[in-house]
N, CA, C and O atoms as a Tinker XYZ file with bonds, in Angstrom:
   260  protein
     1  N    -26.159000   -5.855000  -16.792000    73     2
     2  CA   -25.150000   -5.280000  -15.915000    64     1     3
     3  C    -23.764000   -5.616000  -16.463000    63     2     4     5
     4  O    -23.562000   -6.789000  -16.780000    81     3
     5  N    -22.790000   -4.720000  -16.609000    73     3     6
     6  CA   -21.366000   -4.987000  -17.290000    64     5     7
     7  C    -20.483000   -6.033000  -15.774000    63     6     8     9
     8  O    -20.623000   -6.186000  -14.560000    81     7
     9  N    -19.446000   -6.588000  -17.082000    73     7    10
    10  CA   -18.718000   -7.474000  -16.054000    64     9    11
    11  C    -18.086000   -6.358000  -14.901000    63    10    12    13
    12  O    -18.065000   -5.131000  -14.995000    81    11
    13  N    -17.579000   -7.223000  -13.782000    73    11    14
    14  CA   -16.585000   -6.672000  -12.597000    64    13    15
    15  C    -14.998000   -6.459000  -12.934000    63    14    16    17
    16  O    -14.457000   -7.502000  -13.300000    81    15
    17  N    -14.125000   -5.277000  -12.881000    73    15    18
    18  CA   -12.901000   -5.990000  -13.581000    64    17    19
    19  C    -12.564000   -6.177000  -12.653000    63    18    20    21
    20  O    -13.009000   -5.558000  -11.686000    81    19
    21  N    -11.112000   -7.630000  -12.485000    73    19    22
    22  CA   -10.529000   -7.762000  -11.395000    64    21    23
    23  C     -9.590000   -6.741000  -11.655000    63    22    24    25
    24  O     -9.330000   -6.139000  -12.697000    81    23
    25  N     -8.984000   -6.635000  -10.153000    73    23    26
    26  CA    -7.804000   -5.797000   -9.798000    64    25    27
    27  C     -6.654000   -6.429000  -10.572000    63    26    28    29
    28  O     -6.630000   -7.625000  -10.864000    81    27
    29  N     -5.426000   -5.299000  -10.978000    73    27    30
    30  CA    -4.410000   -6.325000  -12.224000    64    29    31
    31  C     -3.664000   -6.544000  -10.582000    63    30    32    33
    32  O     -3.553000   -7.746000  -10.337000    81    31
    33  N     -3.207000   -5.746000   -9.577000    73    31    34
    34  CA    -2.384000   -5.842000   -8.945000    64    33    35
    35  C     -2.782000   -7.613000   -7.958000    63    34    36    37
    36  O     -2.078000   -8.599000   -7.739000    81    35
    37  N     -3.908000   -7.345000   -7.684000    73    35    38
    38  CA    -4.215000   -8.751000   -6.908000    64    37    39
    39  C     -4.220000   -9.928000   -7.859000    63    38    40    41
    40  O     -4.092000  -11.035000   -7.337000    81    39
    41  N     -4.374000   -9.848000   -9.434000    73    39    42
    42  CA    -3.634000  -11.158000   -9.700000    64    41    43
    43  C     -2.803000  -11.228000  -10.279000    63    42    44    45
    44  O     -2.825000  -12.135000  -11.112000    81    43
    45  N     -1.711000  -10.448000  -10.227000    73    43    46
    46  CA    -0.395000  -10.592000  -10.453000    64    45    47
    47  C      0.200000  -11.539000   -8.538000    63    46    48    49
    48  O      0.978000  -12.493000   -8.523000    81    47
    49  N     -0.332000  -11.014000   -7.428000    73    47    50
    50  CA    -0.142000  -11.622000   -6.523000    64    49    51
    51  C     -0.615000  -12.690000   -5.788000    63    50    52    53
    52  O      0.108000  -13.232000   -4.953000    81    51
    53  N     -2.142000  -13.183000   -6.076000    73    51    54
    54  CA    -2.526000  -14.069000   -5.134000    64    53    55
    55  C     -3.213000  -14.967000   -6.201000    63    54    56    57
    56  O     -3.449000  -14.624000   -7.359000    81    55
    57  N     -3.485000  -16.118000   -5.659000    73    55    58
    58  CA    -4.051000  -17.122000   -6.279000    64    57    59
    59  C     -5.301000  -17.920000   -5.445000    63    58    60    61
    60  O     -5.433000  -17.839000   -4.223000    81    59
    61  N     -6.075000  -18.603000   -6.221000    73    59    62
    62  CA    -7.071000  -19.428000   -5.482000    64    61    63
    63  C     -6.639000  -21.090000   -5.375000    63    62    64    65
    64  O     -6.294000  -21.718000   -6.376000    81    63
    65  N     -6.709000  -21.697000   -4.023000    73    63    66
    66  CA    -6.470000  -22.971000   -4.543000    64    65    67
    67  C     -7.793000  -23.553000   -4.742000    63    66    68    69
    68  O     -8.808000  -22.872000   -4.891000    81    67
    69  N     -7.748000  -25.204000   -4.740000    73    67    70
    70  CA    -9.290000  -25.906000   -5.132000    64    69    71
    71  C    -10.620000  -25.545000   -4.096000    63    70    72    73
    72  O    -11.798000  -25.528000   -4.453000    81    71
    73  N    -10.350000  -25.399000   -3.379000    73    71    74
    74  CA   -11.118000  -25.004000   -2.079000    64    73    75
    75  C    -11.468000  -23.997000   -2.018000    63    74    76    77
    76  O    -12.229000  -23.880000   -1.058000    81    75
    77  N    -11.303000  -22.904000   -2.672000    73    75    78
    78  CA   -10.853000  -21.598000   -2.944000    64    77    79
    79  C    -10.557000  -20.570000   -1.859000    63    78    80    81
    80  O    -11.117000  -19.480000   -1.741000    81    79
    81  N     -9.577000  -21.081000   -1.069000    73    79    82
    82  CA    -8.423000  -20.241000   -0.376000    64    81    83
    83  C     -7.714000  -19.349000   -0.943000    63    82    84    85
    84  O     -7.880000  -19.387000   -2.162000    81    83
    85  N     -6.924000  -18.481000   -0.577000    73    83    86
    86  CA    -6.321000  -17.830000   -1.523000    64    85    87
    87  C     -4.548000  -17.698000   -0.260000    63    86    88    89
    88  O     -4.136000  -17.712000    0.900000    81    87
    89  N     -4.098000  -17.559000   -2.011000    73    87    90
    90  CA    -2.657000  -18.560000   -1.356000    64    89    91
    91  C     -1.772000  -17.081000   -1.816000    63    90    92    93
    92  O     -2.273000  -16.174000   -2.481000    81    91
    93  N     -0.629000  -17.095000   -1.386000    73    91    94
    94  CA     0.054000  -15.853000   -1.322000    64    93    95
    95  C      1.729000  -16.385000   -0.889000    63    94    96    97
    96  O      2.160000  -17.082000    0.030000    81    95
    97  N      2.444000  -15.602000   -2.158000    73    95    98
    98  CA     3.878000  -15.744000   -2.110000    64    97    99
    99  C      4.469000  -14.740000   -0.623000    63    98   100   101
   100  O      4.145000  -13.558000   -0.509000    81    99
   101  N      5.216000  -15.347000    0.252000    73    99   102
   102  CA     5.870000  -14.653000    0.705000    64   101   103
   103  C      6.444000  -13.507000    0.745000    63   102   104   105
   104  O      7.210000  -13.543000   -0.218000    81   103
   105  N      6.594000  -12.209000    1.405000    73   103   106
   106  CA     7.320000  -11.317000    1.192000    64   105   107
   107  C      8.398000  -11.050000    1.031000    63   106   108   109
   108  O      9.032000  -12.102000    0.949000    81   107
   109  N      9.445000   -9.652000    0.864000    73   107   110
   110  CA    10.848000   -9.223000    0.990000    64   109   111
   111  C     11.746000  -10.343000    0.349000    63   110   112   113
   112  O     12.549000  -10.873000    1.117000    81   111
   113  N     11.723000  -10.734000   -0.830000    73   111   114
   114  CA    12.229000  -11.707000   -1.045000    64   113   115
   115  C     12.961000  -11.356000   -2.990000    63   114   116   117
   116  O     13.554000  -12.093000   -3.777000    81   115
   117  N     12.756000  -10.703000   -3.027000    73   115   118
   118  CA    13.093000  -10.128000   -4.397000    64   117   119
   119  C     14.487000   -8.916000   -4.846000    63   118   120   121
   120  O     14.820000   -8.538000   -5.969000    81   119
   121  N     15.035000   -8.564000   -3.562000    73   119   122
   122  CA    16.557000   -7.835000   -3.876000    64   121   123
   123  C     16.918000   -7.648000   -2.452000    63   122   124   125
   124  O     16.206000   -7.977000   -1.502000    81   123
   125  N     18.445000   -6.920000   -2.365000    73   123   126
   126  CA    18.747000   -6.521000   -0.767000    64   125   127
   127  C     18.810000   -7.907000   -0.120000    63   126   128   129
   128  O     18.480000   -8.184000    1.033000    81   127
   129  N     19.323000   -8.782000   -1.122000    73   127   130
   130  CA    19.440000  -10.305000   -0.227000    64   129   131
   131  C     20.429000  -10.516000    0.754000    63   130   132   133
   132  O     20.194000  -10.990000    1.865000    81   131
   133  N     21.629000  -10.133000    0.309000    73   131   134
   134  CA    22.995000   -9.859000    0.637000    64   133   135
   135  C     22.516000   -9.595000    2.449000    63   134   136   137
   136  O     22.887000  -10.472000    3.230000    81   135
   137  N     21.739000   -8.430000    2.998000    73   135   138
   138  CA    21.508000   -8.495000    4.468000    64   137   139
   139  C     20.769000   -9.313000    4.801000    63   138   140   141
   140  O     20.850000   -9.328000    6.030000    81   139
   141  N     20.063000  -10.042000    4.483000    73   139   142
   142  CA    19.372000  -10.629000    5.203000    64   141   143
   143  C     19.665000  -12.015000    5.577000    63   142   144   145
   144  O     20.585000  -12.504000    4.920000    81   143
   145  N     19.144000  -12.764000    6.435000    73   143   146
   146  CA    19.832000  -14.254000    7.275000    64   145   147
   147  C     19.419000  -15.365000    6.002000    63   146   148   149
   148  O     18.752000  -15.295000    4.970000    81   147
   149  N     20.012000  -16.145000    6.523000    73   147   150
   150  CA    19.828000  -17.036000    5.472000    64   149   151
   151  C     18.133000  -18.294000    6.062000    63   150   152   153
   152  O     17.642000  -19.196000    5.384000    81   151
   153  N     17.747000  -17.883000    7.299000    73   151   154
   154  CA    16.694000  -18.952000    7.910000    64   153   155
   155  C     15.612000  -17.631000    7.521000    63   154   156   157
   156  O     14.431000  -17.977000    7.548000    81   155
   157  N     15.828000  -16.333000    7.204000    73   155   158
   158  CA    14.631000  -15.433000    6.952000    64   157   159
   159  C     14.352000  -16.210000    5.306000    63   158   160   161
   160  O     13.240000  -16.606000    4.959000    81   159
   161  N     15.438000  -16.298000    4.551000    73   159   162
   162  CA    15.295000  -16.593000    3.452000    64   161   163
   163  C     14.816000  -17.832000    2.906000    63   162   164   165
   164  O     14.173000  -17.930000    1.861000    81   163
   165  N     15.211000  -18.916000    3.776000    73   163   166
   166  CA    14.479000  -19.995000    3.378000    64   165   167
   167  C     13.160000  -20.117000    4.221000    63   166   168   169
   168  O     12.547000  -21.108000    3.825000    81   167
   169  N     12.697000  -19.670000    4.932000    73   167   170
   170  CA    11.345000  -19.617000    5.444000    64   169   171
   171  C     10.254000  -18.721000    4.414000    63   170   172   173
   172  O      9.028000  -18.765000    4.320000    81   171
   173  N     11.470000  -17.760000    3.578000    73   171   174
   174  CA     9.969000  -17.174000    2.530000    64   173   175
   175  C     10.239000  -17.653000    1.353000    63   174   176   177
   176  O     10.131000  -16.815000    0.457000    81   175
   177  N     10.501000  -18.527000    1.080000    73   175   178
   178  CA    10.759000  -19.599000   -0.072000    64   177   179
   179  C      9.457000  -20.165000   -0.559000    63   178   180   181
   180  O      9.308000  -20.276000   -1.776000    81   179
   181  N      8.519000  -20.526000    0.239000    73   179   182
   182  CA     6.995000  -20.490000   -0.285000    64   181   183
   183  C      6.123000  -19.739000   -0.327000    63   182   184   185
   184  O      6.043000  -18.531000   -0.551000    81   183
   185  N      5.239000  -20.735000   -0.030000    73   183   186
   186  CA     3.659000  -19.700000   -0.068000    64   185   187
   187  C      3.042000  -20.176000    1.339000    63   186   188   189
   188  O      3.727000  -20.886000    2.075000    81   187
   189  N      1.581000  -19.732000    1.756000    73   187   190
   190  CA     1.072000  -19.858000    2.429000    64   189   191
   191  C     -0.735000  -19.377000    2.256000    63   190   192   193
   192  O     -1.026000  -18.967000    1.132000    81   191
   193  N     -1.626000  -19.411000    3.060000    73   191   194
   194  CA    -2.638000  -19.087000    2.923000    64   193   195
   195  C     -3.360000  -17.809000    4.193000    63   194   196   197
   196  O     -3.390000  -17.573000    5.401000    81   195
   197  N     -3.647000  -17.504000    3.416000    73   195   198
   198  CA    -4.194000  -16.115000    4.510000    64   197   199
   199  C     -5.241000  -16.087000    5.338000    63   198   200   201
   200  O     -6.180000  -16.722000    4.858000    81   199
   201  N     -5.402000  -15.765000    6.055000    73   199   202
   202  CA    -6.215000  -16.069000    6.828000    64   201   203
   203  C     -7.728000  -15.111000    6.692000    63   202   204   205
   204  O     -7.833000  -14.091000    6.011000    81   203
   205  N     -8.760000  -15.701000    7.474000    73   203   206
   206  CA   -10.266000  -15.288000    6.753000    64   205   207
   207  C    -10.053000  -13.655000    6.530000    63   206   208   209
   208  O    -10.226000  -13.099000    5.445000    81   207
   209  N     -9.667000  -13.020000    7.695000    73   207   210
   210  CA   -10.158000  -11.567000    7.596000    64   209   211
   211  C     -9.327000  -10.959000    6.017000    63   210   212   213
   212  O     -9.831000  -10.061000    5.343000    81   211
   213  N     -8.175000  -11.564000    5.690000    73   211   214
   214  CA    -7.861000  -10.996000    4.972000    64   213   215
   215  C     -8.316000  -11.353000    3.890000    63   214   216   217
   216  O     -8.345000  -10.410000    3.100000    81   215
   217  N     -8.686000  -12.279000    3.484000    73   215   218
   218  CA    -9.065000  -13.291000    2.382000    64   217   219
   219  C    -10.625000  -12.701000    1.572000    63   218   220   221
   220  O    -11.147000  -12.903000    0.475000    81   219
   221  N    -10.931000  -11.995000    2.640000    73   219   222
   222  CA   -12.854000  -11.357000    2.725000    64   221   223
   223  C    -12.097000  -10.445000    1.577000    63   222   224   225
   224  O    -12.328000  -10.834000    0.432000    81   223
   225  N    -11.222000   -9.283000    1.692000    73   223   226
   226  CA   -10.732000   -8.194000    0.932000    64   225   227
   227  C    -10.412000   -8.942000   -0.168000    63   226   228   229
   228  O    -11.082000   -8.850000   -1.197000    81   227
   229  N     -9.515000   -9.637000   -0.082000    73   227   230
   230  CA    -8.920000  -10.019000   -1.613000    64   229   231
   231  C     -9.983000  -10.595000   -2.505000    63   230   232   233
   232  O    -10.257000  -10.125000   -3.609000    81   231
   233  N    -10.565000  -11.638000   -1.964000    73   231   234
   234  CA   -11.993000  -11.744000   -2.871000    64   233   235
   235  C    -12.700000  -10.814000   -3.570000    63   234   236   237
   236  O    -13.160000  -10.991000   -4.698000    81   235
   237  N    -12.799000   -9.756000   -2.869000    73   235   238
   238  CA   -14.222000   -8.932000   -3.705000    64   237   239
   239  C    -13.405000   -8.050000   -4.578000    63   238   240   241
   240  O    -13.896000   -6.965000   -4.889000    81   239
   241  N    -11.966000   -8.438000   -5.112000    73   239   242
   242  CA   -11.225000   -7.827000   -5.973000    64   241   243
   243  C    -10.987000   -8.385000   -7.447000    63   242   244   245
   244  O    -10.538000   -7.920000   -8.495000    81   243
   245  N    -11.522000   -9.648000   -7.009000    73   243   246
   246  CA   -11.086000  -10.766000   -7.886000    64   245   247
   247  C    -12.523000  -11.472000   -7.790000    63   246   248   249
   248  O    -12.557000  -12.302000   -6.881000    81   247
   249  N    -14.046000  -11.304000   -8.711000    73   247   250
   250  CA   -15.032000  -11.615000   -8.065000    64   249   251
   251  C    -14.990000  -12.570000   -9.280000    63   250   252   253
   252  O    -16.103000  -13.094000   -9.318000    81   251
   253  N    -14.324000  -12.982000  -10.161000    73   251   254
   254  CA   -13.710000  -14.310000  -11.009000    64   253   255
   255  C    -13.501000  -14.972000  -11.002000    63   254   256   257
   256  O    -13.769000  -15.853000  -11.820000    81   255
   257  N    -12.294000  -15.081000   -9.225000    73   255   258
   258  CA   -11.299000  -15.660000   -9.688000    64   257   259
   259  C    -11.678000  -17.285000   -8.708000    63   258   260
   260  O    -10.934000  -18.260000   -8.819000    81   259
């Protein structure tokens, strides 16, 4: 049976940590800074982890990773 390819778009964006969660940069955070507040901006300054339902999708994109 040939390999699975992963999706390029899902790992250009998400990652697995040790546990294998999958961890995800914040949004809206890349131009158009100028409007936005400065507590929107430091609140998407990290990352975070997604929660199961979404996590089911991103997996079977990335059956690698």
């Amino acid at each position: 049976m040939p390999k699975m390819k992963t999706k390029s778009a899902v790992k250009k964006r998400f990652s697995l940590t040790g546990t294998g969660k999958v961890k995800v940069k914040v949004g809206y955070k890349s131009h158009l800074l100028s409007n936005k507040s400065t507590k929107m901006k430091r609140h998407a300054r990290g990352t975070f982890i997604l929660c199961d339902a979404d996590e089911k999708i991103i997996k079977k994109f990335m059956p690698y990773g």
